[in-house]
N, C-alpha and C positions, 0 to 999 in steps of 0.2 A: 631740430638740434638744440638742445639743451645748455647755456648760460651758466645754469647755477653750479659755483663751488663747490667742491666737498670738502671734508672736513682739513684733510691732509694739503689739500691747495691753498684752503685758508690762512690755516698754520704756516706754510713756507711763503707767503708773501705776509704774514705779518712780523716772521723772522725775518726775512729781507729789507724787510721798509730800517727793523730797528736796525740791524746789519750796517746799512745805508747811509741811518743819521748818524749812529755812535762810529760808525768805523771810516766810514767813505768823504762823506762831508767835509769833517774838521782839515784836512792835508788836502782836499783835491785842487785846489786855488795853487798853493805853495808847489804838487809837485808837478801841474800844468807848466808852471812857469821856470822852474828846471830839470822837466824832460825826464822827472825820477820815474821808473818804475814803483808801482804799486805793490811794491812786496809786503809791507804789513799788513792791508785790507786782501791781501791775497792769501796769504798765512792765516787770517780771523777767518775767512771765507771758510778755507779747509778745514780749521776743525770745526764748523757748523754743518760742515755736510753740504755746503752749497756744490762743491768739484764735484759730485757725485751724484745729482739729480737722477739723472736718467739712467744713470750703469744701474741692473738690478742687484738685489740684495745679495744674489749667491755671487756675485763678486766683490762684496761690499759698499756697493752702493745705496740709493736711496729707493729705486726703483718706482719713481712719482713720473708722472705725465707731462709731457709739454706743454701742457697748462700749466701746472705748477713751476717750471721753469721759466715762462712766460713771465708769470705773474713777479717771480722775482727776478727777474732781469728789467724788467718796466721799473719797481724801485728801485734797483742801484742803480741802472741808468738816467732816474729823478736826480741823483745824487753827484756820480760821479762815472759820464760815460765810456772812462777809460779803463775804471775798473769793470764797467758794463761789458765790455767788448772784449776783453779777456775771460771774462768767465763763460761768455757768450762760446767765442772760438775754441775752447776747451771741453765746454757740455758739447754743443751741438755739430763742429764739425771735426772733433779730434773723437771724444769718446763715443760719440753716440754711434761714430763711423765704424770704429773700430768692435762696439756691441755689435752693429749688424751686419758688419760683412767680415770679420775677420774666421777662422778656424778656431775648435775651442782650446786649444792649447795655447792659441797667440792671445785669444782673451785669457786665460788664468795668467797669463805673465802678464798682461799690461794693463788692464781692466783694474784691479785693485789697488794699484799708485797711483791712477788716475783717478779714480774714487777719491780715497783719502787726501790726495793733493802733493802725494811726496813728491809726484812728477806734474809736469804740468804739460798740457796738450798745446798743440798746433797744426798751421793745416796749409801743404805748401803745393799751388798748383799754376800760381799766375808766373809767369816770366815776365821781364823785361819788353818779348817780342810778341807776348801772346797772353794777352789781361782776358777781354768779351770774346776775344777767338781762340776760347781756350784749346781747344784741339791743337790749334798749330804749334803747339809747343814742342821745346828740340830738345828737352834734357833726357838722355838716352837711359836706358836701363838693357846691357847683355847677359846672355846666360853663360853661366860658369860653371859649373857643376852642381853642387846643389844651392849655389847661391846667383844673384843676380849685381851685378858691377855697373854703377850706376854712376854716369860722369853730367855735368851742368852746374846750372844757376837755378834760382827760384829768386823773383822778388815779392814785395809785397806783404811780406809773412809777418802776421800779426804776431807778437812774442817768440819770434823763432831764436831771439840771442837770447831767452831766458827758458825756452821749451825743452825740454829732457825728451817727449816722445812727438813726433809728426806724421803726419798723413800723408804721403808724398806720391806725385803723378810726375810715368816717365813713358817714357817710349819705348813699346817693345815689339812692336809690330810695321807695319809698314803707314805712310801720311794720312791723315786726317783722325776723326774722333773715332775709328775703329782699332789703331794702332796703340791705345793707350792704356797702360795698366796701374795699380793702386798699390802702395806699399807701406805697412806700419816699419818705420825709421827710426836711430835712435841716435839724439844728436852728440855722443859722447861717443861713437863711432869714429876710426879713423878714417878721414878722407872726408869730415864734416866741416867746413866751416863757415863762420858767421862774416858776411861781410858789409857796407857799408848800414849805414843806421840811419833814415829817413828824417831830414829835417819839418816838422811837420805843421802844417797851419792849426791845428786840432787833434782832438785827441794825444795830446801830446806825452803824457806818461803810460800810453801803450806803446810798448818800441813797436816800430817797424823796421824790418831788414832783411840785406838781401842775404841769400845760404847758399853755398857755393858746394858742389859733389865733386868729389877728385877719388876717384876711382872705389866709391864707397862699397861693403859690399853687404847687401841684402839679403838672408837667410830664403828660401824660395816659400819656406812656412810662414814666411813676413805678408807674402801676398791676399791682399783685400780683393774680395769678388773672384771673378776668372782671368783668365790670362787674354791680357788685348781689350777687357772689356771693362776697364778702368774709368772710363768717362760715362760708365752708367755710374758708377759709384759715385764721381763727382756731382753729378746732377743731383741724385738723390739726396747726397749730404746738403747741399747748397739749398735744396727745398729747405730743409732743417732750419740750416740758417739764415736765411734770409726772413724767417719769421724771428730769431735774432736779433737782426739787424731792425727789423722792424719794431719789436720792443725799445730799444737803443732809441728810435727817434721818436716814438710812444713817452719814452721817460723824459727825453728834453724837453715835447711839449708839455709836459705835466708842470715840466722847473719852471719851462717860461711862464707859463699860466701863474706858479703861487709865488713866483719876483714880482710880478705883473700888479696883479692883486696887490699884493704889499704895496708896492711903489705908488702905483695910483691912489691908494687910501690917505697915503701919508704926504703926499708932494703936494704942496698948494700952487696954487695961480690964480690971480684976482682974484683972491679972498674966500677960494675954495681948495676942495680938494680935488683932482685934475678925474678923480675917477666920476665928477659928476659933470664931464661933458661927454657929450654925445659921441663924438670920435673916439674917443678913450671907450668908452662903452661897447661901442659897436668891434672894435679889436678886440677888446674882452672873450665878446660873447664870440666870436668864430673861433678863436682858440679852442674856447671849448666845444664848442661844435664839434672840431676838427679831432679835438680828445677823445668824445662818445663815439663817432665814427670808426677810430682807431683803433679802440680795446674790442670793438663786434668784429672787423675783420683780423685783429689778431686771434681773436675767441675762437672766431671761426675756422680758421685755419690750424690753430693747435687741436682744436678736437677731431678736426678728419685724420691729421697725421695720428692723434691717439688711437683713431680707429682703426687705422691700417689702409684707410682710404686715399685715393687720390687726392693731393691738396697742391700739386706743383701752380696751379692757376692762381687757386687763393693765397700761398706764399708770397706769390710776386704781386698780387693786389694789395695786399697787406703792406707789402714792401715799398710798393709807389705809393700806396695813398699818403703812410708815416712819413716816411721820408719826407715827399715833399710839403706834407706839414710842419715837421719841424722845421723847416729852413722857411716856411711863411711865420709862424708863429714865434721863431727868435729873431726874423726880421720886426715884425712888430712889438716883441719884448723891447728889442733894442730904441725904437723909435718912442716907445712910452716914458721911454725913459729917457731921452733925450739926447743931451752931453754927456748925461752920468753912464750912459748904457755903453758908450763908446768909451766908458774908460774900465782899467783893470780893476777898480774899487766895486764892481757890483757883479754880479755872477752872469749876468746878462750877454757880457762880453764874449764868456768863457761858452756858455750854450749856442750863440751862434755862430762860433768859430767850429765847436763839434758837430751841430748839425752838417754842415756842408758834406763829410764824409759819407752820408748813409745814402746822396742820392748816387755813390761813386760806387766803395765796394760792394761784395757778395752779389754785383750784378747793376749796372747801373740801371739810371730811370730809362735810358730807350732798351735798355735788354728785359725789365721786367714790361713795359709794350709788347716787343716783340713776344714774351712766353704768353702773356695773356691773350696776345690777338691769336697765336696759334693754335692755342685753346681753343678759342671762340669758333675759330674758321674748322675745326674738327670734328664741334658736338654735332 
């Protein structure tokens, strides 16, 4: 399996990185701290073409590899992981969803606002009563003639007060993960609304909230995949992004790693610089350790899914490894730093509050266990 970039991949993470510093950076402190949505760095995003990675060109998209999404989602998420995580939710579990399992007339309607960013994606499947056991969810979906009437809740939903189009999982057959079907939503629908708004330890200028269905009704041309067989769809998507999510905690460790650096060159103690004791050193180097580990099995993982290959194993290895490196690696950012790490004056702060998230959604650390060992126990 082949590492090397090509040219196009190149190009869109070294647009991203600049994306990242000019756009995401300066405000990500300020709208952490009150809970603002990122709609400016969301709006620069769209006319760069970032909304539009993976939708192909005859819809207006970019038509690039999950490598190249990869690549620039690890820098914005250097950056600013709120903005990470939005553009994340929108490439890889709204549009990418909706590229592969939709009919082609429900991609020409909704493929190309999504592209360009007039609308923005989201992806509604956890409930209140059914997060890791997604199947047991109760939000119903009836047939009505040629539409389907779809009453519940959905919590969890990453930009769903600010999303125009969703990915939405309902019930339409009889209990467990056979009863369940897919449906592109659109939240200017009557019978949609938005309801409470996540108070949140991290990630804090990506809303989170719950969306409430009251008798909404579904076009039956809306439906994703086959009927009842909706929770393949989810799986599928969720491979996607949990290599996502996996870049997200890819990019904190990068932040914590060059705070890191910075801070230890400059901080003295007894009459040096703290980066030349031994303790400091040795945190150093596993960051990075944990760095080079992380970009091989994201690599890895983006290129089987470009090849059409099985990757649900390596997603979720991907997914445990990052994950719970960023939440080692802003633990030790935070401790290099001392006092200062523990206050809001250094960005330090702000990285290990986000980390914590990655080892929860898109499947926590004991679900990506569980997908890896079932793997293992099948070859």
């Amino acid at each position: 399996m082949s590492f090397e970039l090509s040219d196009d991949e190149i190009a869109i993470r070294d647009l991203a990185r600049e994306f990242a510093r000019k756009e995401c950076a300066p405000g990500a402190a300020e709208r952490d701290k009150k809970e603002e949505f990122p709609a400016g760095p969301m709006a620069k995003a769209a006319e760069l073409g970032l909304t539009g990675l993976l939708i192909p060109e005859a819809y207006g998209g970019a038509g690039l590899t999950n490598m190249a999404l990869s690549l620039a989602l690890i820098e914005i998420n250097r950056e600013d992981a709120s903005v990470g995580v939005t553009l994340s939710v929108h490439n890889s579990l709204c549009a990418s969803c909706v590229n592969h399992w939709a009919n082609e007339e429900t991609k020409k309607k909704y493929l190309p606002k999504l592209a360009s960013g007039e609308w923005l994606g989201a992806y509604a499947l956890s409930e209140t009563g059914s997060g890791s056991d997604a199947g047991s969810l109760t939000c119903r979906a009836v047939e009505d003639g040629d539409h389907y009437v779809v009453t519940g809740s959905k919590a969890w939903i990453t930009s769903g007060d600010h999303a125009d189009v969703l990915v939405l999982f309902a019930r339409t057959g009889g209990g467990g993960n056979k009863g369940v079907s897919a449906f592109v939503v659109e939240s200017s629908w009557p019978g949609f609304t938005v309801g409470k708004k996540e108070p949140k330890m991290g990630i804090r200028s990506s809303s989170t909230v719950q969306v409430h269905l009251d008798g909404l009704r579904v076009p039956k041309a809306n439906l994703l995949g086959k009927l009842n067989e909706g929770f393949k769809v989810a799986l599928h998507t969720l491979d996607g992004g949990r290599i996502g999510i996996a870049c997200q905690a890819q990019g904190i460790m990068e932040a914590c790693l060059d705070a890191s650096l910075k801070y230890a060159k400059e901080r003295t103690q007894f009459d040096q610089p703290i980066a030349e004791f031994q303790p400091i050193q040795w945190k150093l180097a596993e960051m990075e350790t944990r760095i080079a580990a992380g970009r091989m099995l994201i690599y890895r993982a983006a290129r089987l899914k470009d090849a059409g290959e099985h990757h649900a194993k390596e997603a979720a290895t991907a997914k445990l490894f990052t994950s719970r490196g960023a939440n080692a690696s802003a633990r030790d950012a935070v401790q290099i730093h001392g006092g200062a790490g523990y206050c809001t004056d250094f960005p330090v702060e702000r990285y290990f509050r986000d980390a914590r998230i990655t080892e929860i959604y898109e499947g926590t650390t004991e679900i990506q266990k569980l997908v890896i060992a079932r793997h293992l126990l099948r070859e």
